[in-house]
N, C-alpha and C positions, 0 to 999 in steps of 0.2 A: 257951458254948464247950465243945466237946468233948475229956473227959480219954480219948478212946479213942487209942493209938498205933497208927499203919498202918504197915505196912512198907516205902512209896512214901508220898508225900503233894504232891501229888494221888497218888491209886492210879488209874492209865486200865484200865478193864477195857471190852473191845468185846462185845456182843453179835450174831452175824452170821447171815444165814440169808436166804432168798426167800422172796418174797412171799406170805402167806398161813401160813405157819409158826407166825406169834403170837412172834416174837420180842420185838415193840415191847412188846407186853402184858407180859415176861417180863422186861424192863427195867425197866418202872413197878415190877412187885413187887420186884426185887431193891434197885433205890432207897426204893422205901418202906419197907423191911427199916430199910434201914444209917441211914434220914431218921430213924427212930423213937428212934436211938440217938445222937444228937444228931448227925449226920456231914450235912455240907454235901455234895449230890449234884447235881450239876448233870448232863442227863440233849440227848443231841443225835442225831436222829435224821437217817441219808441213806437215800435211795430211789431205787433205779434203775427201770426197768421194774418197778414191782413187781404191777401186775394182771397180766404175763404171766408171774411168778414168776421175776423180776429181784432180783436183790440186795438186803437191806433190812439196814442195820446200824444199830444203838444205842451211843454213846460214851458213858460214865458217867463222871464225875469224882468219883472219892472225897476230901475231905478231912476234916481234924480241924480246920483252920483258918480257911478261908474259900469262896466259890466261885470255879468258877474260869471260863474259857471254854468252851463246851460240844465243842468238838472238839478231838479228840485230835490231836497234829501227826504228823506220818510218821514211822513206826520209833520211836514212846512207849510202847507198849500194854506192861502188864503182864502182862494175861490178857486171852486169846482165848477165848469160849464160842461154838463155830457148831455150828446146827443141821443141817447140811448139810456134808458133807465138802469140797466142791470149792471150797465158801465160805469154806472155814478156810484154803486156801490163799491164795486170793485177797484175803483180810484179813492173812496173815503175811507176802504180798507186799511190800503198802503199809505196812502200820504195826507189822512183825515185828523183831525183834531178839536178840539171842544169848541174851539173859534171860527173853523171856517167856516165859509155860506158856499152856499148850493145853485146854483140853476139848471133844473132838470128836463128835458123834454120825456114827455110821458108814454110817446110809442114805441112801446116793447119793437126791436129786431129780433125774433126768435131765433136760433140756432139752429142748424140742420139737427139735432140732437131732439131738438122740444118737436123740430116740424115733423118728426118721424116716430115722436113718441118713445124715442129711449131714454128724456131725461123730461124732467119739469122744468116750469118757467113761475118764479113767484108774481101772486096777485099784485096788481094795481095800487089797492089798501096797504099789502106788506111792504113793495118796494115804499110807499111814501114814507110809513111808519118808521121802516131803520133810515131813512137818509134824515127824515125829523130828527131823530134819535142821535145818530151822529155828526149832527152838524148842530153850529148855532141859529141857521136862520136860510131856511132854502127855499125855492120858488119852483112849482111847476105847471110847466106849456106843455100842451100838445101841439107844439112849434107845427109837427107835422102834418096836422089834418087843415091847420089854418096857410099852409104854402101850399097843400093841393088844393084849396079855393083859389090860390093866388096862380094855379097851372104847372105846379114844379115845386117837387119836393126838396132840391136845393133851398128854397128859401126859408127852411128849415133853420139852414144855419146863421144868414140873415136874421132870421129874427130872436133867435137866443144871443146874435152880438149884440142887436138891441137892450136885450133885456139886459145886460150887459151892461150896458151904456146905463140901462135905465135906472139901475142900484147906485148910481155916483160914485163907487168903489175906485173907481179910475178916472181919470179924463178925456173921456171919450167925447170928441166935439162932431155932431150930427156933418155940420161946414166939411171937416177934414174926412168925413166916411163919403160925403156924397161928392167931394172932388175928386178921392180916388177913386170910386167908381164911375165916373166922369171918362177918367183916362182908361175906362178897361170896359165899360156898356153901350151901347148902340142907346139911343134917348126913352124907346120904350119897355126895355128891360131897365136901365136906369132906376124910370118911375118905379117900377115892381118892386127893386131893390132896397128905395128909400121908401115905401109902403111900408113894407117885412120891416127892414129898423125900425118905424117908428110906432107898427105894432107891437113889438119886442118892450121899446119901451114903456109904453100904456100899460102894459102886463104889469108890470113892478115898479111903476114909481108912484110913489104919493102912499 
């Protein structure tokens, strides 16, 4: 049993984002973080479209107690993490509420829809203003242009775990991120990946 206290329990935190993002990937590690720390994680994957880079979201259930069901019920989520802006609303739709917090990355994936000019895509300004608006308290990276300085727009998702980490909403210990990527990086992708964290969290803390 875990003496760790959360500040929700279950604590629902959503990962969201389309297909091909490495979201799922990005779930697994942030549960196996909080799993290493004695905290029961039960981890629920939905998929829409997602080889045509369709919605893909991760439901994590944090506890100190017990498990619990893997999906989150409508309007529970404590924290939203989307890789994708137009996904972050689209998740504070269904499972938003006047409490949650937000960590958003800021580079639109347009649709084949927008890239061909049958539909629009909302501004920059607009998306921030409704996830302002429906949330208590949201943060946003352009995760993505600072992991192409870093060579690889995977580290995208790296550093929104960061930021992550970086809100203390959880127990995210930097030790237990950089051991398990230990057991799964080669030493100089490694380094890259503990960069990305620990610019993720500069982003949001303090």
């Amino acid at each position: 049993m875990s003496a760790i206290h959360l500040k929700y329990d279950p604590y629902n935190l959503i990962i969201a984002g389309v297909g091909g993002q490495g979201n799922v990937m990005t779930s697994r590690s942030v549960g196996n973080m909080l799993s290493q720390l004695g905290l029961f994680v039960t981890i629920g994957d939905t998929f829409g479209a997602s080889q045509r880079g369709g919605s893909v979201m991760s439901h994590l259930r944090i506890s100190a107690k017990c498990s619990w069901s893997p999906q989150i019920p409508l309007g529970r989520a404590h924290m939203i993490v989307s890789m994708e802006p137009s996904e972050t609303i689209r998740t504070l739709r269904d499972y938003g509420n006047p409490a949650v917090k937000v960590i958003s990355n800021t580079r639109p994936l347009f649709p084949i829809g927008v890239n061909t000019g049958q539909a629009s895509y909302p501004s920059a300004s607009e998306i921030e203003y409704w996830i302002e608006e429906m949330s208590e308290k949201a943060w946003f990276l352009d995760a993505t242009a600072e992991a192409m300085k870093m060579g690889n727009p995977v580290f995208g998702n790296v550093i929104l775990a960061g930021a992550l980490a970086g809100t203390n909403e959880l127990p995210m210990r930097r030790d237990i991120y950089a051991e398990i990527m230990t057991e799964r990086f080669a030493s100089d992708i490694l380094q890259k990946n503990l960069a990305a964290y620990d610019y993720g969290v500069e982003c949001v803390a303090g």
